[in-house]
MDTraj code that builds the backbone (N, CA, C; nanometers):
import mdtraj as md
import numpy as np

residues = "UNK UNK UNK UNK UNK UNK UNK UNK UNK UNK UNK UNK UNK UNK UNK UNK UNK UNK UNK UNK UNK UNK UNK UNK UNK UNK UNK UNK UNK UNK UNK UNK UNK UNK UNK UNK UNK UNK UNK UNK UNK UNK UNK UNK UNK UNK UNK UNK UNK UNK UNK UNK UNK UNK UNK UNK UNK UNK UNK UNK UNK UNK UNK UNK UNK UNK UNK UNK UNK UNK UNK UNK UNK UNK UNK UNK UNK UNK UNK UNK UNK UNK UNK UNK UNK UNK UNK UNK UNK UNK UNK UNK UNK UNK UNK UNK UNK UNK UNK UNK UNK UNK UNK UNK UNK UNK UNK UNK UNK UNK UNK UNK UNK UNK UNK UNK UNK UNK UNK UNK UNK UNK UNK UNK UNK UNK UNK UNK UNK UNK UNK UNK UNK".split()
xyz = np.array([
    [0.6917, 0.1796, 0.5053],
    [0.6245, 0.0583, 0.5468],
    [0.6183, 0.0578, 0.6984],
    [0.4909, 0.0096, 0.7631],
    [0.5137, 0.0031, 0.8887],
    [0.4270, -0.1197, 0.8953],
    [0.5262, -0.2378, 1.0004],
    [0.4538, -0.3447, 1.0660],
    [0.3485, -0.3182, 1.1778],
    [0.2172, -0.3502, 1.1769],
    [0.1412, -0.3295, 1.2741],
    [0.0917, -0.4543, 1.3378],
    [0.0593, -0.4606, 1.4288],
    [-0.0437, -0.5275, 1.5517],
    [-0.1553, -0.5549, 1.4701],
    [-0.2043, -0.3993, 1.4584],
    [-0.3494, -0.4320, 1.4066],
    [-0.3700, -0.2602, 1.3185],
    [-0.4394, -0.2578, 1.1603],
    [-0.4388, -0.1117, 1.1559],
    [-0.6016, -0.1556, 1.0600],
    [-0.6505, -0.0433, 1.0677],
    [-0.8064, -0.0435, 1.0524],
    [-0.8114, 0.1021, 0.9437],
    [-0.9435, 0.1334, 0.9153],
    [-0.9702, 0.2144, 0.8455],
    [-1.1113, 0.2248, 0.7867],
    [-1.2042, 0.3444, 0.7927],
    [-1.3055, 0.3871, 0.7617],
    [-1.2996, 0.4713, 0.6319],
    [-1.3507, 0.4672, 0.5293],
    [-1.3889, 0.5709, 0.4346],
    [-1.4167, 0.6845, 0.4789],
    [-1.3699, 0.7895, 0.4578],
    [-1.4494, 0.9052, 0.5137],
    [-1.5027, 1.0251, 0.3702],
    [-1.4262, 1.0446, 0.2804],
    [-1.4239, 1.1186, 0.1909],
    [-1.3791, 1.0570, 0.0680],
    [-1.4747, 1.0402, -0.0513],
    [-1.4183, 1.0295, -0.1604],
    [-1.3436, 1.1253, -0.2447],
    [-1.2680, 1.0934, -0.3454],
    [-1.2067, 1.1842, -0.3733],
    [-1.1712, 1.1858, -0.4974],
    [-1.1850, 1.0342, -0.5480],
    [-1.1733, 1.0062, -0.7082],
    [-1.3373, 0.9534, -0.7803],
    [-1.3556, 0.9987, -0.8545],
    [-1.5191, 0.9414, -0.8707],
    [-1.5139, 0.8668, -0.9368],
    [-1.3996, 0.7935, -1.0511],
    [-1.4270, 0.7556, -1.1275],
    [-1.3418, 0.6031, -1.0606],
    [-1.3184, 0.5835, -0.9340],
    [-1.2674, 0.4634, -0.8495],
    [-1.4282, 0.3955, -0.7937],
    [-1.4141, 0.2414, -0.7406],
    [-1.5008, 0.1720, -0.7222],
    [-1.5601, 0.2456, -0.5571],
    [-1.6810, 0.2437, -0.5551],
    [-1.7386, 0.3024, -0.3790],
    [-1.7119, 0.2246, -0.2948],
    [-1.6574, 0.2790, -0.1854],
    [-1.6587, 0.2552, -0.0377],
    [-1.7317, 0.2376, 0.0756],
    [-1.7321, 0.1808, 0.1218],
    [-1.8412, 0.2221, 0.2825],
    [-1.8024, 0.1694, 0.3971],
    [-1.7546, 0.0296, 0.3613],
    [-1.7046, -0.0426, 0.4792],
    [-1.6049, -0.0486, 0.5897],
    [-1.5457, 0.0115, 0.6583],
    [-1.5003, -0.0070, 0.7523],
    [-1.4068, -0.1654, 0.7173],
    [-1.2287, -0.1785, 0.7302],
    [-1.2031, -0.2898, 0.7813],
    [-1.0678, -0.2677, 0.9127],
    [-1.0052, -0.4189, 0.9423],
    [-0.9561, -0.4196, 0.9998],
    [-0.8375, -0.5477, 0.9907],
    [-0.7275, -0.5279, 0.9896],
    [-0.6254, -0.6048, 0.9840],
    [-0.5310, -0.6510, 1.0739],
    [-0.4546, -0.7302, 1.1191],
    [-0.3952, -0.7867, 1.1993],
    [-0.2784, -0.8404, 1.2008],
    [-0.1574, -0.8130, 1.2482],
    [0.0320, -0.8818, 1.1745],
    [0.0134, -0.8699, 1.0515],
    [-0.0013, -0.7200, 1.0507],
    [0.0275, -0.6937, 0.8693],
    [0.1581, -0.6162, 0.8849],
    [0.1711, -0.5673, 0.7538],
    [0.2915, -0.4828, 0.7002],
    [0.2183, -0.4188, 0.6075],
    [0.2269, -0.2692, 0.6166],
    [0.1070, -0.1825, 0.5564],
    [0.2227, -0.1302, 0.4510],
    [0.2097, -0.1409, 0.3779],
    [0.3050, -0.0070, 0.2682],
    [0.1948, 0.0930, 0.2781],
    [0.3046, 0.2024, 0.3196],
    [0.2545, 0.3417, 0.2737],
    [0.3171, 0.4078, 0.1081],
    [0.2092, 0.4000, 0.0111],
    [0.2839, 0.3882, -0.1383],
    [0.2373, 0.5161, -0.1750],
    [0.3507, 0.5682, -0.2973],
    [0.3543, 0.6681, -0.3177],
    [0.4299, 0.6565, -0.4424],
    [0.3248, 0.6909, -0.5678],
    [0.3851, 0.6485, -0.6935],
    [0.3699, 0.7959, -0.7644],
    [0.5509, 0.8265, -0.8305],
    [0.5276, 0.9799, -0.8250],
    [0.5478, 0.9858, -1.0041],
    [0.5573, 1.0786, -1.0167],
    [0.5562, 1.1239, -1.1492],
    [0.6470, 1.0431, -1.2541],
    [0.7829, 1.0837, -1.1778],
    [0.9235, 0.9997, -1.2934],
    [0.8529, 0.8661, -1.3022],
    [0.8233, 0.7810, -1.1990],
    [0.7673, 0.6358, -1.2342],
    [0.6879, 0.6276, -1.3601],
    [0.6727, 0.7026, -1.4124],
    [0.5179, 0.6904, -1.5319],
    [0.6541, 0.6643, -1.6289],
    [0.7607, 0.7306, -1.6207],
    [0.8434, 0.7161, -1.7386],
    [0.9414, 0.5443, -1.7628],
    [0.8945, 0.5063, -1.6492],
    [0.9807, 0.3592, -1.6616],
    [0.8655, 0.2386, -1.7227],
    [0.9139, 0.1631, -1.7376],
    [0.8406, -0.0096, -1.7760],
    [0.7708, -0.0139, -1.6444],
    [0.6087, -0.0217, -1.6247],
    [0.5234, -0.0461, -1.5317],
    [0.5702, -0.1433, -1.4490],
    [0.6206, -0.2683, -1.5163],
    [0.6525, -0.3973, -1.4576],
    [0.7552, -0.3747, -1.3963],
    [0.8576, -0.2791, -1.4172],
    [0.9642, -0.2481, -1.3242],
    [0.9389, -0.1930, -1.2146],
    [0.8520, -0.0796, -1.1860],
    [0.8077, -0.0186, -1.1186],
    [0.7214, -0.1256, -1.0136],
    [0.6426, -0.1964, -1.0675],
    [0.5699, -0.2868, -1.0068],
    [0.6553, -0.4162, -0.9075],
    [0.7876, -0.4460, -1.0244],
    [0.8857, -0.5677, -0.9452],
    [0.9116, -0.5323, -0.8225],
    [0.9604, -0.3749, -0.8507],
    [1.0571, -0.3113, -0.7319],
    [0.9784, -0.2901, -0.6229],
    [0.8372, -0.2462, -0.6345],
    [0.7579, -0.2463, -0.5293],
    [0.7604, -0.3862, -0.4401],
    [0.7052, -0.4615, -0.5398],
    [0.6741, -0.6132, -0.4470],
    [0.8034, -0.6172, -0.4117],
    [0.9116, -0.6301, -0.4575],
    [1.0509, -0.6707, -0.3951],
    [1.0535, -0.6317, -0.2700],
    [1.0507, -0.4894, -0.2675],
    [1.0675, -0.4289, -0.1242],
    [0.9326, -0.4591, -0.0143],
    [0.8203, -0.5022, -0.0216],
    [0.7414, -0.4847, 0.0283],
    [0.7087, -0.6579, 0.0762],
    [0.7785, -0.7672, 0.0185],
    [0.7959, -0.8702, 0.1016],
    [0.9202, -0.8482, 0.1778],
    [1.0214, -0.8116, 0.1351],
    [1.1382, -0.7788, 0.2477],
    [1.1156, -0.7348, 0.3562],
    [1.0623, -0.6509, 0.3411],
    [0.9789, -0.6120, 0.5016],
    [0.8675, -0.6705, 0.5504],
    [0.8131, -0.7936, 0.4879],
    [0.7500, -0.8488, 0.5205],
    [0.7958, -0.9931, 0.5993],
    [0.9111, -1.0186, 0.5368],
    [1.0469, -1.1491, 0.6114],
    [1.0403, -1.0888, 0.7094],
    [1.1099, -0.9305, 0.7039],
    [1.2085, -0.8868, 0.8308],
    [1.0694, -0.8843, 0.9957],
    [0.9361, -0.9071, 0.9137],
    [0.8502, -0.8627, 1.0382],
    [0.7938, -0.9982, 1.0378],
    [0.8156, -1.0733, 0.9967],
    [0.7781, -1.2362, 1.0022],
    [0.5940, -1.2262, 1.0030],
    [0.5678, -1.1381, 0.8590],
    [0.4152, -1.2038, 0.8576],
    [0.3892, -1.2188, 0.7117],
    [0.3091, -1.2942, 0.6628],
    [0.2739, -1.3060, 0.5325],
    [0.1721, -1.2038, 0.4587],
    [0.1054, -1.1213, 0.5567],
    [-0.0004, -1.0071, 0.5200],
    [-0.0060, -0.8970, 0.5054],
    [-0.0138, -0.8736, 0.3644],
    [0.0505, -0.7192, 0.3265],
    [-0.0683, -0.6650, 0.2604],
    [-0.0618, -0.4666, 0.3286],
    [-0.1570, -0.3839, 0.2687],
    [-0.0900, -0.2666, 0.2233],
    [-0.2020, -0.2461, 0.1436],
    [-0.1373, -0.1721, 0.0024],
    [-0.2401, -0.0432, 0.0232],
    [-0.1634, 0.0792, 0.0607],
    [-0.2448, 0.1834, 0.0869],
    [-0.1792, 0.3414, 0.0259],
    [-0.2273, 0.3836, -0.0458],
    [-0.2014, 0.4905, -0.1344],
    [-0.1846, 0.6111, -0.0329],
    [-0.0489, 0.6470, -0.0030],
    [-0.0195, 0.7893, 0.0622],
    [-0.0210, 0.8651, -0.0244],
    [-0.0251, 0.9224, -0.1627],
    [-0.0347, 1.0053, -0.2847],
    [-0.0502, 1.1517, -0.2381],
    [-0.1935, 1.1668, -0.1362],
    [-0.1862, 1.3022, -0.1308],
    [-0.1058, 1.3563, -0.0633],
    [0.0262, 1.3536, -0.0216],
    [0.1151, 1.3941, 0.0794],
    [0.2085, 1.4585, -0.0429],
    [0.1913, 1.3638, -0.1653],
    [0.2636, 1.5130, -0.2124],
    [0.3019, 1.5623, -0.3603],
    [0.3893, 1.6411, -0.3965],
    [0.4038, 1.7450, -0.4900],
    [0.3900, 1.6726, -0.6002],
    [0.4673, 1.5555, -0.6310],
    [0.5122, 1.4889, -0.7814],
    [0.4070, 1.3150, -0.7350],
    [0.2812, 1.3646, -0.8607],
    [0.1944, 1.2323, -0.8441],
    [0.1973, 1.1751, -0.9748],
    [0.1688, 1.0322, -0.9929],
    [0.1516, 1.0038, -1.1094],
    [0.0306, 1.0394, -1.1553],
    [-0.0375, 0.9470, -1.2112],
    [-0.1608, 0.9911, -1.2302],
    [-0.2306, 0.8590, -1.1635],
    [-0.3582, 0.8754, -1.1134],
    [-0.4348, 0.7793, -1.0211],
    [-0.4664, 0.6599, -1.1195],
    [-0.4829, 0.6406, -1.2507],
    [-0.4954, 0.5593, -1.3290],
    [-0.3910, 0.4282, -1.3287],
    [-0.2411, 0.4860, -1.3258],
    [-0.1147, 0.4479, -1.3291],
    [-0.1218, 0.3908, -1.2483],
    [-0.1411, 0.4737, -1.1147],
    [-0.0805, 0.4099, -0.9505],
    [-0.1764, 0.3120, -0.9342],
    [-0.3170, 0.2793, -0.9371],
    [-0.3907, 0.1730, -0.9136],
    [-0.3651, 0.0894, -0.9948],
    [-0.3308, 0.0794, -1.1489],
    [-0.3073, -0.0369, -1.2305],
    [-0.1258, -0.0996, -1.1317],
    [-0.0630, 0.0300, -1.0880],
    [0.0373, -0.0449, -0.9997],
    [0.0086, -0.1323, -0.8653],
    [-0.0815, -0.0707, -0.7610],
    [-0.1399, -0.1534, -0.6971],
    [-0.2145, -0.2975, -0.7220],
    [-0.2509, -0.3060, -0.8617],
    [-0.3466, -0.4349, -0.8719],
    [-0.2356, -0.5456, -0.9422],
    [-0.1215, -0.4744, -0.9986],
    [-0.0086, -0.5688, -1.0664],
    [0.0299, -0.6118, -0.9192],
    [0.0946, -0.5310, -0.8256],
    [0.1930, -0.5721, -0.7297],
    [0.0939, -0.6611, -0.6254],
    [-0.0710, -0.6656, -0.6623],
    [-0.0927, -0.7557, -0.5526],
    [-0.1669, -0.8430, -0.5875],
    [-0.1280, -0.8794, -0.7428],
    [-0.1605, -1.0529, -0.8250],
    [-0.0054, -1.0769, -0.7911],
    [0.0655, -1.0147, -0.8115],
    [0.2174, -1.0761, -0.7470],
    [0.1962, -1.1441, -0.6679],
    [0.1740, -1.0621, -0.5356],
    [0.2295, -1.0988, -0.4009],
    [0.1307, -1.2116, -0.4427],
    [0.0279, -1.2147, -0.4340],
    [-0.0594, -1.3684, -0.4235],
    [-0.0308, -1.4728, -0.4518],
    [0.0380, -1.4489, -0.6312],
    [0.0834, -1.5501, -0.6858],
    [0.2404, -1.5841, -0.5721],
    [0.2789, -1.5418, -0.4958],
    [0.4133, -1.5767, -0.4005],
    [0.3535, -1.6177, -0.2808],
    [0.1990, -1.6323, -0.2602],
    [0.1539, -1.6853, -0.1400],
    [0.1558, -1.5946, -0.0458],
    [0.1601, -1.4718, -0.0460],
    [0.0925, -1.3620, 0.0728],
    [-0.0541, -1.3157, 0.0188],
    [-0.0938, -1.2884, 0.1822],
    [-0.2004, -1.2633, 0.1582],
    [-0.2203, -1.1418, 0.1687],
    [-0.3359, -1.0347, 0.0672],
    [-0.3040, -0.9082, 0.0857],
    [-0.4834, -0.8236, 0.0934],
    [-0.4291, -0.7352, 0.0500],
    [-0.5527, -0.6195, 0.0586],
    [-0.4983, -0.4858, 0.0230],
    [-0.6468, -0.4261, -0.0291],
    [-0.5846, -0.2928, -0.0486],
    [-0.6797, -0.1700, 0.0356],
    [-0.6307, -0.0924, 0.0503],
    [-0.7247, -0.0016, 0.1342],
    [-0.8301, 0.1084, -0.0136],
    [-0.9144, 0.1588, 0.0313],
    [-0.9715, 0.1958, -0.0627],
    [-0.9270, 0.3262, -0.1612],
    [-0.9081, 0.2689, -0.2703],
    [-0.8556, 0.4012, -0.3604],
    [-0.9367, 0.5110, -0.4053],
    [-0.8543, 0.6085, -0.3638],
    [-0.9497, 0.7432, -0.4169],
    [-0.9982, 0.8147, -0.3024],
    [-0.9941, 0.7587, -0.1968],
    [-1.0559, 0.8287, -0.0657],
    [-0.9636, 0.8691, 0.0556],
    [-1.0303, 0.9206, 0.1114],
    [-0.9570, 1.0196, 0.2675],
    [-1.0187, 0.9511, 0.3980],
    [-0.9114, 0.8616, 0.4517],
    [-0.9476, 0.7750, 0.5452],
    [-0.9345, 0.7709, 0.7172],
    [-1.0256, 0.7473, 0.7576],
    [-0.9754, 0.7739, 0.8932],
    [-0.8959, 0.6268, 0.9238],
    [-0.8118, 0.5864, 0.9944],
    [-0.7064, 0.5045, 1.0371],
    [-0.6889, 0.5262, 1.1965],
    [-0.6593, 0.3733, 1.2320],
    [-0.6291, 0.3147, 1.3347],
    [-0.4906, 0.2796, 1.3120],
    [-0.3771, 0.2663, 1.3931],
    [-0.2509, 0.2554, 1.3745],
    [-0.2159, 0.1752, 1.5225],
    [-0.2124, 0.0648, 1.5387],
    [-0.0957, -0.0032, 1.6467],
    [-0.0248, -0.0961, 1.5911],
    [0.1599, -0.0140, 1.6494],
    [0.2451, -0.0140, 1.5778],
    [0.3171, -0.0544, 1.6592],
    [0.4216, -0.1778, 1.7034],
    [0.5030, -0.1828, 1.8081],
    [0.6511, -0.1253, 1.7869],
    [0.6958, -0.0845, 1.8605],
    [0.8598, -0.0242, 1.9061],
    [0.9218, -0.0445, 1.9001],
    [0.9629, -0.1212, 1.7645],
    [1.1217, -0.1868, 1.7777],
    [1.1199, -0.1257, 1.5854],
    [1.2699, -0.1595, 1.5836],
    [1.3043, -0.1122, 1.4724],
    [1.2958, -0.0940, 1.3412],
    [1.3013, -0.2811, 1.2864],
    [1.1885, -0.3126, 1.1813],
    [1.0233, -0.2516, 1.1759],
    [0.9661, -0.2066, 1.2794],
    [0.8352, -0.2207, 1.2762],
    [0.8019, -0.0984, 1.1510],
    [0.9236, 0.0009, 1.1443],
    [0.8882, 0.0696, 1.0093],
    [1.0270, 0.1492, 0.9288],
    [0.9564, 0.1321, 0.7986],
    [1.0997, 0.1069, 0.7071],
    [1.0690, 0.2074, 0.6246],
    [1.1469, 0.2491, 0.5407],
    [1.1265, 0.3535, 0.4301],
    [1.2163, 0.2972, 0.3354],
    [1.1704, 0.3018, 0.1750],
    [1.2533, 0.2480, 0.1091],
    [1.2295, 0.3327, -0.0223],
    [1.2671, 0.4149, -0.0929],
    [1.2517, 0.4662, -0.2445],
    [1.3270, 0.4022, -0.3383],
    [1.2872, 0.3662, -0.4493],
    [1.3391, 0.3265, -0.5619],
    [1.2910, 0.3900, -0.6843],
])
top = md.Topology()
chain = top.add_chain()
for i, resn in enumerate(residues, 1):
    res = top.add_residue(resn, chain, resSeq=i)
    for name in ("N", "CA", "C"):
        top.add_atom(name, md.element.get_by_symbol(name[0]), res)
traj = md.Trajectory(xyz[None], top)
């Protein structure tokens, strides 16, 4: 997770065809971005667990950076053990009727694609967290 200033992002490459199209360009502001990464063993647990534990951790770092606006952005291709893209987006869309229903406001960056990104990130400690469960 990293708290940002401000982090942005362009579509550049699709990559799943059978995900909704892209084009737009956005931009966000006192967010808390999860960088998510839903790997293989997860397919073997209760979705909703998988899903609790996400939101759990992903307002915690959202207290610790004092903002209510959280984005939900699929790091997947970084690596070896993936779930399957079906899984991980039905996890993204559970964990962010959550957060809503708890009164944050959220977004997701676009699934399935290779994005170019803007990153300002300030220097202090909280500003980024790592958490596996």
């Amino acid at each position: 997770m990293i708290y940002v200033k401000e982090f942005s992002y362009t579509p550049t490459i699709k990559t799943l065809e059978n995900f909704e199209k892209h084009t737009e360009s956005k931009t966000f502001k006192n967010a808390l971005v999860g960088f998510i990464q839903v790997e293989e063993h997860d397919t073997e647990k209760a979705i909703l667990k998988v899903e609790k534990n996400l939101v759990k951790n992903l307002k915690w770092g959202a207290r610790k950076n004092e903002t209510n606006f959280i984005v939900l952005h699929s790091f997947a291709h970084l690596s070896e053990s993936k779930a399957s893209p079906e899984f991980t987006k039905e996890i993204f869309d559970l964990a962010e009727k959550r957060l809503k229903n708890a009164n944050y406001e959220t977004a997701q960056t676009p699934f399935g694609y290779f994005l170019d990104l803007n990153i300002n990130a300030p220097g202090f400690s909280q500003a980024r967290m790592f958490k596996s469960f």
